[in-house]
N, C-alpha and C positions, 0 to 999 in steps of 0.2 A: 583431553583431546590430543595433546602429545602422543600420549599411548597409542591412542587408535589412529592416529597419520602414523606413525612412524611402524605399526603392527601393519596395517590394511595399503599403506601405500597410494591412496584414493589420487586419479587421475582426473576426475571433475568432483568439482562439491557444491551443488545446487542448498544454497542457504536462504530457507522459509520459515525458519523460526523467528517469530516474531511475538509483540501481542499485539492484537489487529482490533481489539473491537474500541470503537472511538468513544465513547461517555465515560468507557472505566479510565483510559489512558487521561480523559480530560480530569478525571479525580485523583490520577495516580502516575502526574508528569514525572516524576524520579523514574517509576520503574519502566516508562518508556525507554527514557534517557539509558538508563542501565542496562536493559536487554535489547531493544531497538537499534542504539548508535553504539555502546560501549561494547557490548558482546560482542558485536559481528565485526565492530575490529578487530578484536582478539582474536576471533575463527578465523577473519582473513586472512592477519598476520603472521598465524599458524601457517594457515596451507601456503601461503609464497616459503615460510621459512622450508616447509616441507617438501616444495618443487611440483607441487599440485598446476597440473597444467591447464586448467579452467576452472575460477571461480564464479557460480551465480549467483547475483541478487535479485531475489525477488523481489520486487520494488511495486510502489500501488499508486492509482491514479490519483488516490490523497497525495504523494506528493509535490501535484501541481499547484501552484496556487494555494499551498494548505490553508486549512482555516481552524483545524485540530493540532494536538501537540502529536498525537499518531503520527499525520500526516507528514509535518513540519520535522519528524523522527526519520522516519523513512528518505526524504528530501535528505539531511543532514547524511546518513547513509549512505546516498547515491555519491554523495562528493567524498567520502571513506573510501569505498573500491579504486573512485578514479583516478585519487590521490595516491592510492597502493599499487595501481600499476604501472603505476612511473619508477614505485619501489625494485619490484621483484619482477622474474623472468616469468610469474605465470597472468595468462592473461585474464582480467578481473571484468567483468561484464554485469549491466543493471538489467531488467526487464521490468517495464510498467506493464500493468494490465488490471483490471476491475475486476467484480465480483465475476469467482468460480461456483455455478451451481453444485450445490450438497457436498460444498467441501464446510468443513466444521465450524460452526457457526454460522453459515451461512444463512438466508431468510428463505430457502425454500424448504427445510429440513421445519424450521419452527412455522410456516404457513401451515405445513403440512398435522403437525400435532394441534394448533390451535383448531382445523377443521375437522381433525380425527373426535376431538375432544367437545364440538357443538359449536364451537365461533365466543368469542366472537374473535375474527382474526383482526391483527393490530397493523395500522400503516399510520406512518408517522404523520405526511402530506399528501392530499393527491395529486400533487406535481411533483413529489419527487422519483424522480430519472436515477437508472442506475444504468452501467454495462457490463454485460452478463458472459460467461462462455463457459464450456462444458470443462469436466477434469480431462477428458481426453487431450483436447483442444488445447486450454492453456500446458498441458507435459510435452507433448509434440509442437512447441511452438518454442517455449524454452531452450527446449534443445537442439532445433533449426537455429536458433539465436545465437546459442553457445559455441553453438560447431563455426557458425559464419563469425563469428567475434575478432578482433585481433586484438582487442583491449582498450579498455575507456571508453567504450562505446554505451551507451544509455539506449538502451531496445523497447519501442513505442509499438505494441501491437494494436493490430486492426481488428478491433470488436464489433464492429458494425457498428447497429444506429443503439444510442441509448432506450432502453424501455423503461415507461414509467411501474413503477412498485405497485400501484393499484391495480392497474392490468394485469401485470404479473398473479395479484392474490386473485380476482374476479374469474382469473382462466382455470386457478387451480382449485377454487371451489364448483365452477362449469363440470373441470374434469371428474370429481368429486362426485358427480349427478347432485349437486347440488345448486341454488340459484343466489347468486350475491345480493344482500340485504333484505333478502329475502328468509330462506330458509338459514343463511350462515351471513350472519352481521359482519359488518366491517367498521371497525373505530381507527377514526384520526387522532392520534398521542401526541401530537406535535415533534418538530424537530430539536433530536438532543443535541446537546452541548456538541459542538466543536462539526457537528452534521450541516453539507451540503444540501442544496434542493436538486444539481448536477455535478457531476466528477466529468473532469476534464484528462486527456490524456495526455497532451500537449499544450503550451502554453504559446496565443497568438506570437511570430515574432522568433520562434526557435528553430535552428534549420534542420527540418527533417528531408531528411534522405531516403531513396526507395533501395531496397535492397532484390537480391532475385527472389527471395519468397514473397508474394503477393500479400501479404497478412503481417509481415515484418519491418517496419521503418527502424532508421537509426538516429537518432535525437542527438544534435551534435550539440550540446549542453555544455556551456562553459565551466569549468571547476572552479576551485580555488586554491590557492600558493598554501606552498606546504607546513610554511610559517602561519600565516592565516588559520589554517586548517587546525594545526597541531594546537595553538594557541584556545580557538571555539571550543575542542574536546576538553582541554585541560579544563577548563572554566566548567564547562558542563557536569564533567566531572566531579569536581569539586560541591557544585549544586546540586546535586543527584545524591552524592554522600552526606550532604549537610542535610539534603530533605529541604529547600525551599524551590515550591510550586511557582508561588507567584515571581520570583527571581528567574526560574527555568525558563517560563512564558517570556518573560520579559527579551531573556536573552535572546531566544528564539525568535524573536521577531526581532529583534534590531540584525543578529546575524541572517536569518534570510529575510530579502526587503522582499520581494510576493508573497511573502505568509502575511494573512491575517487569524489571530489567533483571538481575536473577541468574538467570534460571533455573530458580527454586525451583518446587515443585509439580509440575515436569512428573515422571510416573512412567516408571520403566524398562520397556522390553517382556517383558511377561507377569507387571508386577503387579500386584498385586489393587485 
């Protein structure tokens, strides 16, 4: 990564690498820790050393309130940028936002072969909610954010209203010329490890601010001291290289107090 900042010179560097999907990460907390919070130091730290004039984080509504190690990853994340643009002259900016349809992995790509294929399609709950928005949408939204940025700013976008995932499959086997539970079954799997029933995009209590793009707020989210900071990673570190899960969880929840990382609360399908 040397090579390619100091060959290509890159004046923004929108950073989406991540790994996003929550049941593996809940089996596989090290290599959150490791590519989630430790990598994207390293890329940061790179581009301020490199004089990269905008850094983005792609950041996700998992982490409000996480209740995964995903989430609770990405959270830890957010306070890495804000902590780094206190460092370096380039300015470091977060962007929250929820599921992008038919970006990889996503659930309207596998709706869509489970219906191709006869059904039966899989939802976890029929209450659970997600918030949805196009690739167009979330890449012009990003980059309104980045341009407006001055640094440490945490960017809360306006997705609209959450939809729930059952709706979402019943419309796309409709569209299908198909009829839900009918001609194409629908099964409830219940909710995995570390999975909401709703993703929040702010947490009651945080001062968001409007900015001039209508779809744009600024989540003025307190950080943490650089000593603080620097201490959490090394630890984390440290547990990541050693390979203990249940010590990473641990830690993660005692360093951020709104993660809940058991689990608890989510209800089983079809309870009251």
């Amino acid at each position: 990564m040397q090579a390619l900042f100091a060959q290509h010179k890159p004046e923004i560097v929108a950073h989406a690498a991540a790994h996003k999907h929550v049941p593996m990460m809940e089996s596989h907390p090290c290599e959150a820790i490791k590519n989630n919070v430790l990598a994207t130091r390293v890329l940061a730290e790179l581009a301020g050393e490199a004089g990269v004039e905008c850094f983005i984080l792609i950041s996700s509504d998992k982490a409000v309130r996480p209740s995964s190690v995903m989430g609770a990853s990405k959270r830890v994340t957010e306070l890495v940028v804000q902590e780094l643009d206190r460092r370096h002259s380039t300015r470091y900016v977060a962007v929250r936002f929820g599921n992008v349809m038919g970006s990889a992995g996503s659930v309207i790509p596998v709706f869509r072969e489970q219906i191709e294929a006869g059904g039966p399609v899989t939802v976890t709950h029929p209450d659970m909610t997600r918030y949805f928005m196009t690739i167009p949408e979330a890449s012009v939204l990003v980059l309104e954010a980045a341009a407006m940025g001055q640094g440490g700013e945490i960017f809360v976008l306006d997705m609209g209203e959450p939809e729930k995932v059952l709706d979402l499959a019943k419309r796309l086997i409709e569209l299908s010329g198909y009829k839900p539970f009918e001609d194409i079954a629908i099964v409830f799997t219940g909710v995995r490890p570390g999975e909401k029933l709703f993703e929040e995009l702010s947490l009651q209590g945080e001062d968001i601010a409007k900015t001039r793009h209508p779809k744009i707020y600024i989540g003025n989210i307190a950080g943490r001291t650089t000593e603080d900071l620097d201490a959490a990673l090394a630890r984390m570190s440290a547990l990541a290289e050693a390979g203990g899960p249940g010590e990473i969880r641990e830690f993660l929840t005692a360093f951020l107090p709104e993660a809940r990382l058991d689990g608890a609360g989510v209800p089983a399908v079809g309870a009251a």
